[in-house]
C-alpha positions as semicolon CSV with decimal commas, in nm:
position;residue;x (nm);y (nm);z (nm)
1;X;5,036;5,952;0,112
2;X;5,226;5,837;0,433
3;X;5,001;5,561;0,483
4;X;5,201;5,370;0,699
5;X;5,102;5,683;0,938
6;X;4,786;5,640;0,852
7;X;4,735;5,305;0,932
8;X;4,905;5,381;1,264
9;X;4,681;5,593;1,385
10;X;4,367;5,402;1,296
11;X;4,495;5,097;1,465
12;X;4,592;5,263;1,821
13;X;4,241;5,467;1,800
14;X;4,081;5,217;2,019
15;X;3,739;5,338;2,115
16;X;3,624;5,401;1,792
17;X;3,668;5,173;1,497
18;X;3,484;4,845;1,359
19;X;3,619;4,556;1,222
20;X;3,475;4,247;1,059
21;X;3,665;3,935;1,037
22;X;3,625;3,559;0,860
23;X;3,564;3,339;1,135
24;X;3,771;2,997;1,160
25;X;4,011;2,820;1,339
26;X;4,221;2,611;1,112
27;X;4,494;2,843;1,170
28;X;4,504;2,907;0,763
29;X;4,556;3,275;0,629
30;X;4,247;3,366;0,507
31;X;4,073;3,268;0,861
32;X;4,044;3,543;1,072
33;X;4,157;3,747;0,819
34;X;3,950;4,115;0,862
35;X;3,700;4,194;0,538
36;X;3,566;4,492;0,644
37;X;3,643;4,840;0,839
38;X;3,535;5,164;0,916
39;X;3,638;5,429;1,131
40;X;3,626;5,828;1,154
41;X;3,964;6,014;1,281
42;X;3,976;6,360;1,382
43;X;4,163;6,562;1,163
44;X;4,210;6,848;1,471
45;X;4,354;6,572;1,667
46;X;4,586;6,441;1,396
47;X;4,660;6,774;1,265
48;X;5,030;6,779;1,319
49;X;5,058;6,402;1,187
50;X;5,223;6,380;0,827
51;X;4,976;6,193;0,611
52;X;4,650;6,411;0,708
53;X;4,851;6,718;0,602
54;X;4,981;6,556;0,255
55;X;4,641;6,417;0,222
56;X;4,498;6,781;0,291
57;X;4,725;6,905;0,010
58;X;4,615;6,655;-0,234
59;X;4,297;6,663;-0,212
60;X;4,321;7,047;-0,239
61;X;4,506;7,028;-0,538
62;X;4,166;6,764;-0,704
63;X;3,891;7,026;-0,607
64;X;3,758;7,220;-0,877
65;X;3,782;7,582;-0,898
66;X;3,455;7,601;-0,822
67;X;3,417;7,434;-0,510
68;X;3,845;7,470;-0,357
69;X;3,730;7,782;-0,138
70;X;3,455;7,555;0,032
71;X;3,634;7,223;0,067
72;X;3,964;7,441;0,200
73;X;3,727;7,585;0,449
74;X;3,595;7,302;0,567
75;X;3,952;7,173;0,679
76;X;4,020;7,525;0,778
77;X;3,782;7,483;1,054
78;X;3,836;7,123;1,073
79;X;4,212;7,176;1,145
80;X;4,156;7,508;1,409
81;X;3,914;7,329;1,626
82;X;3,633;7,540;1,531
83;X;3,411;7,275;1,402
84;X;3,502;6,842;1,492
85;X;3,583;6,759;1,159
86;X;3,653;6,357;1,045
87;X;3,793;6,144;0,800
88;X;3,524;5,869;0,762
89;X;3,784;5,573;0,632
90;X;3,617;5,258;0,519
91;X;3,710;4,960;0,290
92;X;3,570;4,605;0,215
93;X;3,591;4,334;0,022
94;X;3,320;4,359;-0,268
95;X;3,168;4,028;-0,194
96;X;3,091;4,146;0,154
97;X;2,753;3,970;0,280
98;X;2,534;4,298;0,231
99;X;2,358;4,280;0,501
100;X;2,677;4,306;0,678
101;X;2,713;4,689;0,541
102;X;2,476;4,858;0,791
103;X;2,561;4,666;1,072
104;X;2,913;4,809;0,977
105;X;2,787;5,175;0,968
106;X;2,579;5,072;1,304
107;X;2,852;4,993;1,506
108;X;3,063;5,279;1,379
109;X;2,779;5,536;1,557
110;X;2,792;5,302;1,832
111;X;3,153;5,377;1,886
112;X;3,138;5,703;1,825
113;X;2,901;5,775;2,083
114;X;3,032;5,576;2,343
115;X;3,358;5,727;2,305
116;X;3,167;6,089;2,325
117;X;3,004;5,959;2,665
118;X;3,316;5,760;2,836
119;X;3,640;5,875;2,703
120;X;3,866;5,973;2,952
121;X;3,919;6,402;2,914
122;X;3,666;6,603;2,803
123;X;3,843;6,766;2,541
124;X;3,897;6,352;2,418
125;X;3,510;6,376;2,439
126;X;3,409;6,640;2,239
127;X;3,697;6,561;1,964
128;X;3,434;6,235;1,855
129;X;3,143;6,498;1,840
130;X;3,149;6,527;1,485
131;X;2,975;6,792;1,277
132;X;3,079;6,683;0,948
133;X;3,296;6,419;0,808
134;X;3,527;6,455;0,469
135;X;3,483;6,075;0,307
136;X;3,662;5,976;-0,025
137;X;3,545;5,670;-0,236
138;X;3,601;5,526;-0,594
139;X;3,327;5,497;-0,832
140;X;3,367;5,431;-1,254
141;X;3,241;5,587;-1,559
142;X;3,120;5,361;-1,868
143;X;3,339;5,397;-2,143
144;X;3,287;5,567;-2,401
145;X;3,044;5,801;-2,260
146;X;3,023;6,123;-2,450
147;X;2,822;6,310;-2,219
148;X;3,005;6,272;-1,936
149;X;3,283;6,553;-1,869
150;X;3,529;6,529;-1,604
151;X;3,390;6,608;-1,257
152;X;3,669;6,758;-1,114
153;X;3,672;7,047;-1,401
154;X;3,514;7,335;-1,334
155;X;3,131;7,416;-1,505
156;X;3,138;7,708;-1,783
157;X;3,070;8,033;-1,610
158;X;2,779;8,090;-1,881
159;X;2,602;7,816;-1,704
160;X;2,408;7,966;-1,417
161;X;2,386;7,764;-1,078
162;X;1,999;7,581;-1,217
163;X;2,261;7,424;-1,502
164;X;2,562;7,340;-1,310
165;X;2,298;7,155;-1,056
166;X;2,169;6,939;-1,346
167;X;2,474;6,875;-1,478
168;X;2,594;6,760;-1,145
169;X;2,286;6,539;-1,131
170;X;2,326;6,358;-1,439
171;X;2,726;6,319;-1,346
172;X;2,600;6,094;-1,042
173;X;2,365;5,901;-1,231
174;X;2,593;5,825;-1,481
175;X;2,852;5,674;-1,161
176;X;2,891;5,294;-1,119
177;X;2,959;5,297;-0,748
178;X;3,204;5,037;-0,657
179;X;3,048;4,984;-0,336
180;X;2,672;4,995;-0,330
181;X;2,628;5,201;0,018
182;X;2,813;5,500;-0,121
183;X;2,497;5,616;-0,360
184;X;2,356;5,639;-0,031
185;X;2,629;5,841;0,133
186;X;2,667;6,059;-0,199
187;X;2,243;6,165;-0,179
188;X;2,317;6,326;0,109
189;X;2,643;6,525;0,078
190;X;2,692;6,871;0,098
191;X;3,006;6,889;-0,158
192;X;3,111;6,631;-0,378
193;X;3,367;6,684;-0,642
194;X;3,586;6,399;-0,814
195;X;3,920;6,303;-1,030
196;X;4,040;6,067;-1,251
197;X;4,294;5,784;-1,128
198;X;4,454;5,548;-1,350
199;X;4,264;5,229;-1,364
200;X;4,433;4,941;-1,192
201;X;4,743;4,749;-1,410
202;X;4,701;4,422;-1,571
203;X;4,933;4,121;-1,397
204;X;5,285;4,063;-1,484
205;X;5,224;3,734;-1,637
206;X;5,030;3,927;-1,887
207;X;4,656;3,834;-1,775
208;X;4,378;4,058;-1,697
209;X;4,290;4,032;-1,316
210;X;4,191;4,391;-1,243
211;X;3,847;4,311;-1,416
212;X;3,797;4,027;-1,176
213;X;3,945;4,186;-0,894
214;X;3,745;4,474;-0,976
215;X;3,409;4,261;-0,942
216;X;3,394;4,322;-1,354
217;X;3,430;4,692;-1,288
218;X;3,782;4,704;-1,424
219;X;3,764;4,792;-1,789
220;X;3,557;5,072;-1,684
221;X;3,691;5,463;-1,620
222;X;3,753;5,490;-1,253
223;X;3,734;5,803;-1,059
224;X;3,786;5,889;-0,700
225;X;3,485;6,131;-0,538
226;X;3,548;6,331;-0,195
227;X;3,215;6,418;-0,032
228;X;3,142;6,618;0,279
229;X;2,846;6,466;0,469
230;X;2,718;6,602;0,770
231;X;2,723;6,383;1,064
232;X;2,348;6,441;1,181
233;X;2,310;6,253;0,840
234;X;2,501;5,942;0,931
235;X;2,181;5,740;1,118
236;X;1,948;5,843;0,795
237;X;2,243;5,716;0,575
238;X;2,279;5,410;0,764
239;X;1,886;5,383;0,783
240;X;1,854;5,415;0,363
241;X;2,132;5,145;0,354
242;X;1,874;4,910;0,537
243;X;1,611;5,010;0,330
244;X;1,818;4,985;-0,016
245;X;1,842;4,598;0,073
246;X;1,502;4,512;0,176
247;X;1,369;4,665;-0,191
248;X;1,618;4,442;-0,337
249;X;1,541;4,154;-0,161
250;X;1,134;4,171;-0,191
């Protein structure tokens, strides 16, 4: 997916973009090494780039029948200017602090306003004034589950829209999220849709590390899920997050 690109243009994005790194100065490695990001990259802006177009076509190619004429809309307008569509690109280690996760989606808005207020043309401006944002995440099935269809296959026509609703329900109950924020984020999208990946390879020397990698997750179907969330959701989402860890806490 041209990810070298990718990663290009996330790093010279300046204004907008939060990192969180270990903290140390022993000079070793794993000090000052980053365990957390998030940024949002407008896919008008980037349009002409490589791996947004590739990624565009893949993601096409996932979306159910059912929901391809929506999703290809949204980067219709996305790509033509007409609405400030972005990619919402986050990863983190899974032993993140939790409290760190809102801060993370904090500072994100922080940056994304500032960059709406200071940056230097207007048309730079109004690029970070999102209306929606396209975010893609991983998530697992239990095994063995004989309920559970795959998401990214179209409901039975017979079904009217009251059944495909429930069935879409009891799809995202049945998800393991990998990252705990992104039951959050799912509540409040406006499209979701997902696809099967292969789950991650043992090690060469024949042992079993994607289970531990995977925070035990690993022996468990995984699945990657595209959402469209609008942005006026993003402080509500970030607000929930808070909210998600003082329940568990008390």
């Amino acid at each position: 997916l041209a990810s070298g690109e990718l990663a290009d243009i996330i790093s010279k994005q300046a204004t907008v973009g939060t990192m969180i790194k270990a903290e140390g100065s022993g000079g070793s490695d794993t000090e000052n090494a980053p365990l957390a990001f998030i940024t949002a990259i407008n896919i008008n802006t980037h349009r002409k780039a490589a791996c947004i177009q590739i990624l565009r076509d893949f993601l096409l190619s996932k979306a159910p029948k059912l929901q391809k004429k929506g999703f290809n809309k949204i980067w219709s307008e996305g790509f033509s200017g007409r609405q400030q569509v972005g990619m919402l690109i986050t990863e983190r280690l899974i032993n993140l602090p939790p409290t760190l996760v809102p801060i993370l989606h904090a500072e994100l808005q922080k940056d994304i306003l500032w960059a709406q207020r200071n940056e230097d043309t207007i048309a730079l401006k109004n690029s970070f004034k999102f209306d929606s944002f396209i975010y893609v995440t991983k998530a697992f099935h239990p095994p063995n589950d004989d309920d559970a269809d795959d998401p990214a296959e179209p409901q039975q026509q017979r079904k009217g829209s009251g059944g495909r609703k429930k069935d879409e329900a009891k799809k995202k109950e049945k998800l393991v999220w990998f990252q705990f924020e992104d039951e959050v984020i799912s509540k409040h999208s406006t499209m979701q849709f997902s696809f099967k990946v292969p789950a991650p390879q043992s090690s060469v020397s024949g042992s079993s590390s994607s289970s531990s990698s995977l925070g035990g997750l690993g022996s468990l179907e995984r699945e990657q899920i595209v959402m469209i969330v609008p942005a006026l959701k993003m402080a509500k989402i970030q607000q929930e997050i808070s909210e998600m860890l003082l329940r568990d806490d008390s």
